[in-house]
Structure formats: structure tokens, C-alpha cells
N, C-alpha and C positions, 0 to 999 in steps of 0.2 A: 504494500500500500504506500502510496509516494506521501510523502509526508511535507506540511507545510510550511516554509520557515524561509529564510533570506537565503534559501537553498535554490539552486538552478533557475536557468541561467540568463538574462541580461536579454533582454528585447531580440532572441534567439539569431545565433551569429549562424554566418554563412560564408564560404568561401571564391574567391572570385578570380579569372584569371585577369591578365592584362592584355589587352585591344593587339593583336596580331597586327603586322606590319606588313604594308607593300608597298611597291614603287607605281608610277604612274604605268598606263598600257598592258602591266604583267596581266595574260591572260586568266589567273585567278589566283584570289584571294591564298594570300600566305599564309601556314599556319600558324599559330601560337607553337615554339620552338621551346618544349622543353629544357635543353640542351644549351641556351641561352646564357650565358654568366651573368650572376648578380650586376656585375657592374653595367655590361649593356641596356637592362632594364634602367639601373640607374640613372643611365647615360640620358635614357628617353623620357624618364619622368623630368630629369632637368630643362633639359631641352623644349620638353613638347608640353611639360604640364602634362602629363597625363591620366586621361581619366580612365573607370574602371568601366567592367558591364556592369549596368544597370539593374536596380534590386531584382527585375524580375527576370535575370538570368545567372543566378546563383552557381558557380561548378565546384560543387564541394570538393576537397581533398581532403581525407579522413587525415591521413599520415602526417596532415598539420594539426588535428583536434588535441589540445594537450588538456582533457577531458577532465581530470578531477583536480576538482580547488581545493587546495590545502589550507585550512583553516585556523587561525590563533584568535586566540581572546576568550570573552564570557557573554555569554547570553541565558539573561533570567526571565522569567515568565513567573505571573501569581493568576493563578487562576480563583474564581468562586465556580465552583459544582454545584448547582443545584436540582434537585428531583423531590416532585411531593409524593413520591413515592417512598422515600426515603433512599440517598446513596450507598455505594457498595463501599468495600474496606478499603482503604487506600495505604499501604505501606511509609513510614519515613524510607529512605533507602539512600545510602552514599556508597559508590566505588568509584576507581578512579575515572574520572572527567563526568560524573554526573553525581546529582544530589537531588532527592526527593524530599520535602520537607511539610507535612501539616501542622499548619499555624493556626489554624481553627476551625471549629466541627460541632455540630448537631445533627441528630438525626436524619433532618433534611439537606444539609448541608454540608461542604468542607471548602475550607479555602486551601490552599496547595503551592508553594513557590516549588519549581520545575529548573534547575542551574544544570547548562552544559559550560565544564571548565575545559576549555581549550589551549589552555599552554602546551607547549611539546612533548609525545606520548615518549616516555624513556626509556622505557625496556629494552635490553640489551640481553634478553635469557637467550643462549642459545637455543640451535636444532643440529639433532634429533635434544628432545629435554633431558638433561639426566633425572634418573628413576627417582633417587634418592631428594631431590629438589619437590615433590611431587606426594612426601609422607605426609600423613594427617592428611592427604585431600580425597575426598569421599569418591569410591573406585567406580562408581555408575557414571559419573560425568566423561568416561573412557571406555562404555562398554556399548554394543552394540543393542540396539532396542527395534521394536515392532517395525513403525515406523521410520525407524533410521537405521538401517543395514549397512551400521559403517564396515562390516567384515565381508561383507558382500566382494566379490573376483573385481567387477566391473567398478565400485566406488575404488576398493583399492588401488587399481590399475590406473586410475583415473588421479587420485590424488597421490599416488608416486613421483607420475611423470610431472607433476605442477611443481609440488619439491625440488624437485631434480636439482641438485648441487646447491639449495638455501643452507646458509648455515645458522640462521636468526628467526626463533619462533614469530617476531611478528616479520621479516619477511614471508615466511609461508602463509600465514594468517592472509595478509594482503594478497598475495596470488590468487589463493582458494576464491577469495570474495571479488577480485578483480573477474579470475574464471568464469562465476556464478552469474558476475553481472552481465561479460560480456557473452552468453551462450543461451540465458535463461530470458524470457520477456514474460512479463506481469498478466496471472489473468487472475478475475477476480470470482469464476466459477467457484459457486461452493459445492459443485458436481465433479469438480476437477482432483482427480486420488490428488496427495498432501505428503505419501512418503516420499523419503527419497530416491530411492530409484524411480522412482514414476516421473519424480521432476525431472531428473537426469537425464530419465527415454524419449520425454515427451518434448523436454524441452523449454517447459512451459511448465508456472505454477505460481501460484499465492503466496502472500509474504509465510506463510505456513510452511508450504513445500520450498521455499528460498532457505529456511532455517535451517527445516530438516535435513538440509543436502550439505548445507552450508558444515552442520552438525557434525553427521556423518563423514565427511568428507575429514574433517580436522582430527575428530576420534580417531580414525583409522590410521592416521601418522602418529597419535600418540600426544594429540594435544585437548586440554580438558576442556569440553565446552558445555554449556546447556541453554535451555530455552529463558527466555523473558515472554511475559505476557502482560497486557495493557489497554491502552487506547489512544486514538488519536483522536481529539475536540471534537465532536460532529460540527454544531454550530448550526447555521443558515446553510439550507440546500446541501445537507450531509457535507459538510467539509469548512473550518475556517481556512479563506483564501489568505494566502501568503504571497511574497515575492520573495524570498530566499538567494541571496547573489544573482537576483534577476531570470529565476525560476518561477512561475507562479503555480503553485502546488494547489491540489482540492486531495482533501481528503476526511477521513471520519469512518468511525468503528473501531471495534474489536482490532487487535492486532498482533503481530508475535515477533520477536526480533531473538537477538541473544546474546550471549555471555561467554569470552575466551576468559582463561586462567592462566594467567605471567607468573611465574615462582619469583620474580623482583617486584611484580606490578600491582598483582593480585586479579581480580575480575576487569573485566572492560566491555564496554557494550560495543556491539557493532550491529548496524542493519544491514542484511546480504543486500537487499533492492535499493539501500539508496547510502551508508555513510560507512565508513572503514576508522577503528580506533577512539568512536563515540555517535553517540547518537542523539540529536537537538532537543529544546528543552517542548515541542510540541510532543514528546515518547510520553504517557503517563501511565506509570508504572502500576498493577495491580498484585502480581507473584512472578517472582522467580524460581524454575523448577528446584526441585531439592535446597532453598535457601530457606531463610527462616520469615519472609514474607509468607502471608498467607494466603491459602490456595481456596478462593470461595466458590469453585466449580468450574464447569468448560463452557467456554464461548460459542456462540452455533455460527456466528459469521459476523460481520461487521453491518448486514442491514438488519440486525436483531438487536441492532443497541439502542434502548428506550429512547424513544423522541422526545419525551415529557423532560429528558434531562439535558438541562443548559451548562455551557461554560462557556463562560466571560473572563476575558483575559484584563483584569483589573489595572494589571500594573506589568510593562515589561521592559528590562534593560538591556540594549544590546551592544556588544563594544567587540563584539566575531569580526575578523576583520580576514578578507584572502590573503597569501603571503607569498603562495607559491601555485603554482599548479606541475602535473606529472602528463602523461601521455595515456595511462592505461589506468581503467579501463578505458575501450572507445567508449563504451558509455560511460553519459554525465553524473559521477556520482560526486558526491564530496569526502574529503577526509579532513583527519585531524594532523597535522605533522608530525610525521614521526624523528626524532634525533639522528634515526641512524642514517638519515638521505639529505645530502645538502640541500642548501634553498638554491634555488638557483635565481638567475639575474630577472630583474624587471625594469621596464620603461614604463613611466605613468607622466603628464604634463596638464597642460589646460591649452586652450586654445582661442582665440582672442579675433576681435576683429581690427581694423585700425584705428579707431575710436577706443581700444582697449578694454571691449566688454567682450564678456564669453560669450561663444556661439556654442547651443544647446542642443543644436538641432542637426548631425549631424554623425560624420565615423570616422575613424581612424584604421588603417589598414598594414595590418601586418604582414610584408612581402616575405614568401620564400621562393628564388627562381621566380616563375612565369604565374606562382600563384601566391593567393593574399587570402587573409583571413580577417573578418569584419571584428571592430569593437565601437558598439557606439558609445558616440559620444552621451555624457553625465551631465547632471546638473551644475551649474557653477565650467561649463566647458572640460570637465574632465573626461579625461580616460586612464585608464591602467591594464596595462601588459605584462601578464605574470609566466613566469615560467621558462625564460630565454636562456637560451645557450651560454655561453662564453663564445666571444668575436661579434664579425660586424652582421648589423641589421638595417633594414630599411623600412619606415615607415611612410606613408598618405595619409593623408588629412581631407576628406573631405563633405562639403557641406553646400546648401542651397545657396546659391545668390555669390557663391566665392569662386574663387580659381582654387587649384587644390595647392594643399601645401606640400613640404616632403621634408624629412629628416634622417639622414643616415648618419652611423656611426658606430663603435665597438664599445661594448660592453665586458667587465670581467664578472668572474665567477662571483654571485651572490651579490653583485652590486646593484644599489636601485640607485635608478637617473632617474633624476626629475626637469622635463622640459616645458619649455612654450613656445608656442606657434602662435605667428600671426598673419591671418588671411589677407589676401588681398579682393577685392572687389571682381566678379567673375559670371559669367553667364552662362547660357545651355541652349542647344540647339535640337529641336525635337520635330516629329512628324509623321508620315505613312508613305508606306511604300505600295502602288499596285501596279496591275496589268492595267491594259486601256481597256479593260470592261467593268475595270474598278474591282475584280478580284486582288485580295493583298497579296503580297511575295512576303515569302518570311523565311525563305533557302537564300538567305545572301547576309553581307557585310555592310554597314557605312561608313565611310572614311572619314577625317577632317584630318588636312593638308598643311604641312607645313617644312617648307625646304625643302620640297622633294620627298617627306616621306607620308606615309599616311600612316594611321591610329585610330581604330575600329570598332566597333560592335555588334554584335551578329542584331540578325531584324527577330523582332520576336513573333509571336504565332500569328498575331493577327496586323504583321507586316509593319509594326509602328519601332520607334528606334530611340532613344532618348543619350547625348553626346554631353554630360555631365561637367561640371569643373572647369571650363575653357575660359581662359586669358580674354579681356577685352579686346576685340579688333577683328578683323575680317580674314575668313577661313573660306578654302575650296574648299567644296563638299560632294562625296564622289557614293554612288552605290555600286556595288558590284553582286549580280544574283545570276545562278546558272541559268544557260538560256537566252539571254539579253546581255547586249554592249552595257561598256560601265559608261556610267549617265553621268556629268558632273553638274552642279549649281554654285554660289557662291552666296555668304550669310555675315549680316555683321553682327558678334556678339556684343552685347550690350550690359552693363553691370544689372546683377539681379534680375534679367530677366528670360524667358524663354522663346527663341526667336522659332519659329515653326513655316519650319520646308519639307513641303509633299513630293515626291516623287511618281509621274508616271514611265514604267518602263514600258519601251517597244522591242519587239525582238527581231 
């Protein structure tokens, strides 16, 4: 069950290439050139101002997704529960990076503060664990159950090869759950089996069978795990909405997550579907298997959770801040940071117009090669770029009514740069493309020229083309579509505005 909170992710990014190049008369359209060096692209955004394709030609590239946000800080939540039915038992409960706390209660009532502590997870126990690290800990949290067939050929086989040469219980931990995430997709059948090999087969399963596999999977290496059981807020329309790092979460009901065992750490939560090394303070805790929380019965599913019962988030502090992001899983989960993996470098700035007010309304574009990954722009003109290598980078800047900006430069390991951009005044050149019966073309390119070369955009379905970002002054303007001679027209852009040239082609 994806759960609510300043969790995923940010007015959802997408990745985009940069406008292919041709020369005047080449009989077609060049392509986008992988193979391209950084600096030639550079070369071109200097020169030509260049702009990107347009939102509604997205070409994603997974292998730039650096998918989970590493997260530091504290985030509190105080809930009131209310039910005139009377509510159910609610645990105090503290391990490490989370704290349940009842602060007052009646019958009908409980208020609750809800604390994810997100300072850096620090366990350093190895793998395989040793035995003797492991006495006094109750031997069912390591044995194989109905449900979860950690001794099962196929879990086994399965979580060997994920180990393979880890030598840090929470590296494995993270694997298992990166695995889970990237293999498994979320159904919320309560007709759908919940062990784990079912989830395994199928492929597919509830945060139930996410656990159970999860479970499973870590038992069978020899690492201690067991269930958590709870809730998430229902609220209005079954779920309180959240933005979570620019995710907007719905969710509500019954729910199940769970508990790994550090011999340095002690217990830690993690949710297989959506957090690694903690889990936000929208988790509210009702029993932990085998712990001394009590167990008030079994949940039949998440649309069986009384509707008569409210929570109103009275009071909440949030100071969770991203610090890093990683590569895996591809899916968008979050984590907590762990100490044993450097932070790596980030670029974050603001962005300014020439009047020195921020521009709100717009993105920033993170190049690798021939492609670029979207970050819009924030409130107050920010952005932030987590998770960068060591060396050089190149970023665009771009926004309505500007020419685009550009910043390159090297960064070192774990350092954060802070910059600013300032735009310059800039227009767009938009319109449609058809045949002479007025059907659209949308198998071709449009150019805008300049020195001899040209900088493109594919036409989109319904033959329209939109040439973003462009410098004040007057551009040739060329189509090229299989079939028909390249056509040219000629356009002055104008600051802020959209100057709009139709194309008809003849063949």
C-alpha cells in the first residue's frame, strides 16, 4: 500500500533527448548520435541556445533514473483517532529510526505522536551474521512458516544469488528489498494468495505478500526478520493525500510492513513497496509479530477498516530533508542513509530573471550524452540535483518567456555546489504541420537555423511542433517529413512571446 508523506516524487520527471542536427539540403533528417561527446552537445547549447523536445515528447532513459532518495532529518506527526465506537489498542513502541508514543486516550479516543528519526542508519554487523551475535534472540524470527517458505529450493536459490559476495547485513537487506521492489508490482486483490512463493510466481502481491517474501527471502540467508502490523490514516476518500519529495500518495487501511534484527542496531523497520532502513511517521503501529505489542486479532483487508473512525493530523513537524539519491531500485522508493555508502555530489541553485526575481515556472535539465533528465523548477526558483558522480556535468535551464540558460562544470566527490542562473528574455516558435488536404504530418522534424546548422524537434501526433527557449531575433525555419521537399519559412522571435508558423507541405 503506497503510503503518504513528502515521499515520491516532484511534478513526475521525464527524460528528454537533445534536437538532432542537420545541415541545409541533406536529404534526411540526422539522427540524435549517441556516440556524440559531452562537449559537442556543449558546444551546441553555447552556440545555438539550445532547446529540448517539448513536454509532450518525453524519451525516457531509465539508466539515468537515480530512483531512490536518501533521506536525513525528522519528521513528526500527532494524530487524534477518533471512533464512537470506541478505538482499538495502540502500542507506545520505539526502535531504531521510529517512535510511537500515546499522549492521551479515552475510550473513544487516542491522540498519538508518530517520529521517523532519520539520521544515518549505522550498522556495520556483518554477513553471513555470526551465530553467537544472535543468542537470547527468539529462534522463530529465523525459521521457516506457512506462509513464508523461507527453506523452500526456489526462495533459497533466489536469495543466494542476490547475496552473492555482500559482506554487510544491511547491504543484503537492501538488495532483497531493492529485488522485491524492482520485480514485484502492487495489487490490492484480497483474492490474490499473500505467501510467499505465490508472490514470487506471480509476481505480483499486497503489501502482505511484499512482506512475506521480503521475510522469507532474508530468513533463508540467516537474517532475523518478522512482521509489523498497523494502519495507514484513511481520512477523506480512503487515503490522507500527501506530496512526499513530490510524490503524491493516496492511501488508507489495514497494512503490514516489517522488522530486520542488526546485533549492533537492534530492530528497524522497512517497507518492501515503498522505504529501505525506516518507514514515515504516516506507518501507525498496532502489533509486532512475536514482540510485546499486542496482538488484538487479524485484519480482513484495508476496505474493512471502520469508516466511522477519523484521524486528524493535529500537529506535524517536518525537517526530512533528500541528501543523496542511488540508482536502484529503478523503482521510486525512498531510503534512509545508510553510513556504509558515501553521499555522493549534488548541484542545487535558484534561478533569477534580470530584474533579479525567481522564475517559478519552469526546469532544469540534467545532461548525460544526447540525453537529459527533467527537474522542475521550486518555489522561490529552486532546484536540486542529488546524487552526481565525481567530474564534469552539464546542466539547462529552462523556462516560458526566456532563452535557456546553461551551466557546466566539475564537481568532486560528496560536494554540494550551490549556483545561480540568470535568464535572459526569450521566445518560442510554435504551429502545425499538414498535407494540402489539411491532413497533419507528424513522421518529420522542424528545424531553427542558425550558421549553417539546424536544431530540431520531431512533429508530434497531431503534426503540431512547439521550438522552446530561443534567443530574441530572426531564425530560418525548415520542416523536413518523409515524402515531401524540406519546406523552409522564416520567424522573428520576440521576448515572451509565441510567434506561430503553419506549414503546408506539397510533395
Amino acid at each position: 500500500m503506497r503510503y503518504p508523506s513528502p515521499k515520491r516524487r516532484y511534478a513526475r520527471r521525464g527524460s528528454l533527448s537533445p534536437w538532432p542536427t542537420a545541415s541545409p539540403g541533406e536529404g534526411k533528417v540526422a539522427g540524435a548520435r549517441s556516440c556524440r561527446s559531452l562537449a559537442i552537445i556543449l558546444g551546441a547549447l553555447a552556440i545555438f541556445g539550445l532547446s529540448l523536445l517539448p513536454p509532450g515528447f518525453p524519451l525516457r532513459d531509465h539508466s539515468l533514473e537515480a530512483a531512490t532518495k536518501q533521506l536525513a532529518g525528522e519528521h513528526t506527526i500527532t494524530y487524534d483517532i477518533i471512533n464512537p465506537l470506541g478505538v482499538l489498542f495502540l502500542p507506545d513502541y520505539s526502535i531504531d529510526g521510529f517512535s510511537q508514543k500515546v499522549i492521551a486516550q479515552d475510550e473513544y479516543s487516542r491522540r498519538i505522536v508518530v517520529s521517523a528519526n532519520l539520521s544515518p542508519f549505522s550498522s556495520h554487523a556483518p554477513f553471513p551474521i555470526p551465530p553467537g551475535s544472535l543468542s537470547g534472540l527468539d529462534p522463530r524470527y529465523l525459521k521457516s512458516e506457512k506462509a513464508r517458505q523461507s527453506g523452500d529450493p526456489e526462495i533459497l536459490s533466489l536469495a543466494r544469488s542476490i547475496a552473492k559476495g555482500a559482506d554487510q547485513e544491511a547491504e543484503v537487506v537492501e538488495r532483497v528489498m531493492n529485488w522485491i521492489a524492482d520485480h514485484l508490482s502492487y495489487d490490492y486483490s484480497l483474492q490474490l494468495p499473500a505467501d510467499a512463493l505465490s508472490a514470487l510466481r506471480q509476481r505480483k502481491a499486497s503489501c502482505v505478500g511484499y512482506t512475506n517474501l521480503a521475510i522469507s527471502l532474508l530468513r533463508s540467508l540467516g537474517v532475523p526478520s518478522r512482521g509489523a502490523h498497523g494502519y495507514l490514516p484513511p481520512g477523506y476518500d480512503w487515503g490522507i493525500t500527501k506530496e512526499y519529495w513530490g510524490r503524491k500518495i493516496n492511501g488508507g487501511g489495514f497494512h503490514a510492513w516489517m522488522e530486520v534484527f542488526y546485533p549492533d542496531a537492534g530492530w528497524v523497520f522497512y517497507d518492501p513497496a515503498n522505504s529501505i532502513h525506516f518507514v514515515d511517521p504516516f506507518h501507525i503501529l498496532l502489533w509486532v509479530e512475536g514482540g510485546e505489542t499486542k496482538h488484538w486479532g487479524k485484519e480482513k483487508g484495508f476496505i474493512d477498516v471502520d469508516r466511522a473512525t477519523t484521524f486528524t493530523i493535529i500537529g506535524e513537524v517536518n525537517h526530512a530533508e533528500a541528501v543523496d539519491e542511488i540508482g536502484s531500485p529503478s523503482k521510486d522508493i525512498l531510503g534512509r542513509r545508510w553510513v556504509g555508502r558515501p553521499v555522493k555530489a549534488s548541484l542545487s541553485g535558484t534561478v533569477r530573471d534580470g530584474e533579479r526575481r525567481p522564475i517559478e515556472e519552469g526546469r532544469a535539465i540534467l545532461w548525460r550524452g544526447d540525453h537529459g533528465k527533467i527537474y522542475p523548477l521550486q518555489q522561490g526558483g529552486g532546484f536540486s540535483i542529488l546524487g552526481l558522480e565525481q567530474g564534469s556535468h552539464a546542466i539547462s535551464i529552462r523556462a516560458r518567456g526566456f532563452s535557456e540558460g546553461q551551466w557546466t562544470g566539475t564537481l568532486q566527490e560528496g560536494e554540494r555546489k550551490i549556483i545561480e542562473l540568470v535568464l535572459e528574455a526569450g521566445g518560442e516558435v510554435g504551429g502545425k504541420v499538414t498535407d494540402r488536404e489539411g491532413r497533419p504530418i507528424s513522421q518529420g522534424k522542424v528545424f531553427y537555423w542558425v550558421e549553417g546548422k539546424g536544431l530540431g524537434v520531431p512533429l508530434r501526433k497531431d503534426g503540431t511542433y512547439l521550438l522552446e527557449g530561443l534567443r530574441t531575433g530572426r531564425y530560418k525555419i525548415s520542416v523536413r517529413a518523409d515524402g515531401f521537399p524540406e519546406t523552409f519559412q522564416e520567424a522573428s522571435v520576440l521576448p515572451g512571446r509565441v510567434v506561430e508558423l503553419n506549414f503546408v507541405l506539397s510533395p
